[in-house]
Every structure is written in structure tokens, then in C-alpha cells.
C-alpha positions in Angstrom: 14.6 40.7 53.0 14.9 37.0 54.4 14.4 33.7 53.0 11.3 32.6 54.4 12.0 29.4 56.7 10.0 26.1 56.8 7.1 24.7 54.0 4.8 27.5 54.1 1.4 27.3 53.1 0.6 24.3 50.6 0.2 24.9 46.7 -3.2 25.2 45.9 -3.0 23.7 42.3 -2.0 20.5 43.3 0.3 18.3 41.1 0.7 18.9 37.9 -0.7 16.3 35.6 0.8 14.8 32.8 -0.3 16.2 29.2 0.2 13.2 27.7 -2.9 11.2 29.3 -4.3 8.4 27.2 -8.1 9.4 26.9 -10.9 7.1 27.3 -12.0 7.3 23.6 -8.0 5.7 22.4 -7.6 1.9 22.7 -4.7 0.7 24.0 -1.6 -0.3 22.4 -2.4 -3.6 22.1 -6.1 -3.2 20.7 -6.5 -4.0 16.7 -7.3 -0.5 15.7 -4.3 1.3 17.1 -1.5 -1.0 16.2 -2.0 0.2 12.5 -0.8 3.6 12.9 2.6 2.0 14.0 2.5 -0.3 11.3 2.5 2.7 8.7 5.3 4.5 10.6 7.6 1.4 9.4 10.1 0.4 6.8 8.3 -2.4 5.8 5.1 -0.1 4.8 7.5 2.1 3.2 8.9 -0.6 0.9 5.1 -2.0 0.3 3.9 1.1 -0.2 6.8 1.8 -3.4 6.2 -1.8 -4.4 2.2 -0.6 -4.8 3.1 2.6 -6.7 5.3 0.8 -9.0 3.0 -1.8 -10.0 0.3 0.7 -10.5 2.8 2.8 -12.5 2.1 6.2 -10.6 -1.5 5.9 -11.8 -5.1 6.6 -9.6 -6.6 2.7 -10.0 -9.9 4.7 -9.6 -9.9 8.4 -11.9 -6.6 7.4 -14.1 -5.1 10.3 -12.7 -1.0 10.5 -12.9 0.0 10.9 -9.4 3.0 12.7 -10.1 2.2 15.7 -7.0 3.8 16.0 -4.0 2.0 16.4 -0.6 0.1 18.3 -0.2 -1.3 18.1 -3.3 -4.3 17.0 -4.8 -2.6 14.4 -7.1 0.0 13.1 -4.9 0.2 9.6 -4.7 -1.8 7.7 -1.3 -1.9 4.1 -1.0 -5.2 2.9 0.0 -6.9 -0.5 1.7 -9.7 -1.5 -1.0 -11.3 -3.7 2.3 -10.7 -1.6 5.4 -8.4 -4.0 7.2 -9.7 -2.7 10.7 -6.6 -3.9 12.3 -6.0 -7.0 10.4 -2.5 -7.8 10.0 -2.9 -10.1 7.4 -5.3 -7.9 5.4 -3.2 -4.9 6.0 -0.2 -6.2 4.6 -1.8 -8.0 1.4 -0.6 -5.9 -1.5 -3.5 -7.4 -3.0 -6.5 -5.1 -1.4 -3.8 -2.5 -1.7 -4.4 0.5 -4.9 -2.6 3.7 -5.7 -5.1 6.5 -5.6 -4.9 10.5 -5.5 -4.7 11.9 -2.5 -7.7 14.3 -3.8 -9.8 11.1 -4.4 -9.2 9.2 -1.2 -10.0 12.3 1.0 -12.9 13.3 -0.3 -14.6 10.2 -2.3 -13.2 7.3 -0.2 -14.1 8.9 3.1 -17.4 9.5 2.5 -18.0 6.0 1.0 -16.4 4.5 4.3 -18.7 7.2 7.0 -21.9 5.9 4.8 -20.7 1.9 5.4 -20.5 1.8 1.2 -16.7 0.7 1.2 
């Protein structure tokens, strides 16, 4: 059997898009609400976020829990905005509206104070 010669018949699928498509709902990089997921993704949160812990000693500001758990679990330790920053810089990184909490409490209490516009 031969090699068949010349383009042949064109593919009917067409190019193959890219999976990794920003969607419409995502802002864009540059936008306030996205450029906190990078900002938690950095050493600088990381040494914040011990600082936080520390100063709280390990303990939920909001059940007195000892966070002492390791993710996943209920009483592993979460740092949490007490004012949603909502891509402030300067709110985001004041260790001020910043409080240890369990990760139990800020899952389940905390988001369902922010989706009713109570926090």
C-alpha cells in the first residue's frame, strides 16, 4: 500500500483550540479582584500570614478554638480579611483587618455572612 500523495481532503474539526481560554466571567490580570489570588501565592503572604498566627497564638479570634489541625481539617489554622479587601492592596496587606480563624468557621460561618452582605 502507497503513501497517499498531495493534501487530501481538509480536516473537518478545524484547529484545535486552546484549553486554556480566559472566559468572559474572569477579569483580567490587571483588574482588582484577580491580582489577590497572586498575592496569596507569595512569600510575603507567607511571612504575614505566620506573623498573624503567632500573634493570635494558634487561637480562632472568633470560637477560641486551638488551631493546632492540619489541612484539611476542621481546626487547621486560615487567615482571614475581617473587611473583605476586594482587591485592595493596602487593606489586604494590613495585618490589622487580619485574624486567625478555623478553617471549619471560615468555611461555613464566614461565607454565609459574606453571600448575605453581613460581613
Amino acid at each position: 500500500m502507497g503513501r497517499l500523495s498531495g493534501r487530501g481532503l481538509p480536516s473537518r474539526l478545524g484547529a484545535a483550540s486552546s484549553r486554556l481560554k480566559k472566559s468572559a466571567a474572569q477579569p483580567s490580570g490587571d483588574a482588582p479582584g484577580r491580582r489577590s489570588h497572586n498575592w496569596l501565592n507569595t512569600s510575603r503572604w507567607r511571612r504575614v500570614r505566620q506573623r498573624v498566627l503567632e500573634r493570635d497564638c494558634y487561637v480562632c479570634q472568633q470560637t477560641g478554638v486551638m488551631l493546632i489541625g492540619k489541612y484539611p481539617a476542621a481546626n487547621s489554622p486560615v487567615v482571614d480579611h475581617i473587611k473583605p479587601h476586594r482587591g485592595d492592596p493596602a487593606l489586604f496587606w494590613d495585618e490589622k483587618n487580619l485574624q486567625a480563624v478555623s478553617k471549619v468557621w471560615h468555611d461555613r460561618t464566614k461565607q454565609s455572612l459574606e453571600k448575605r452582605g453581613l460581613a
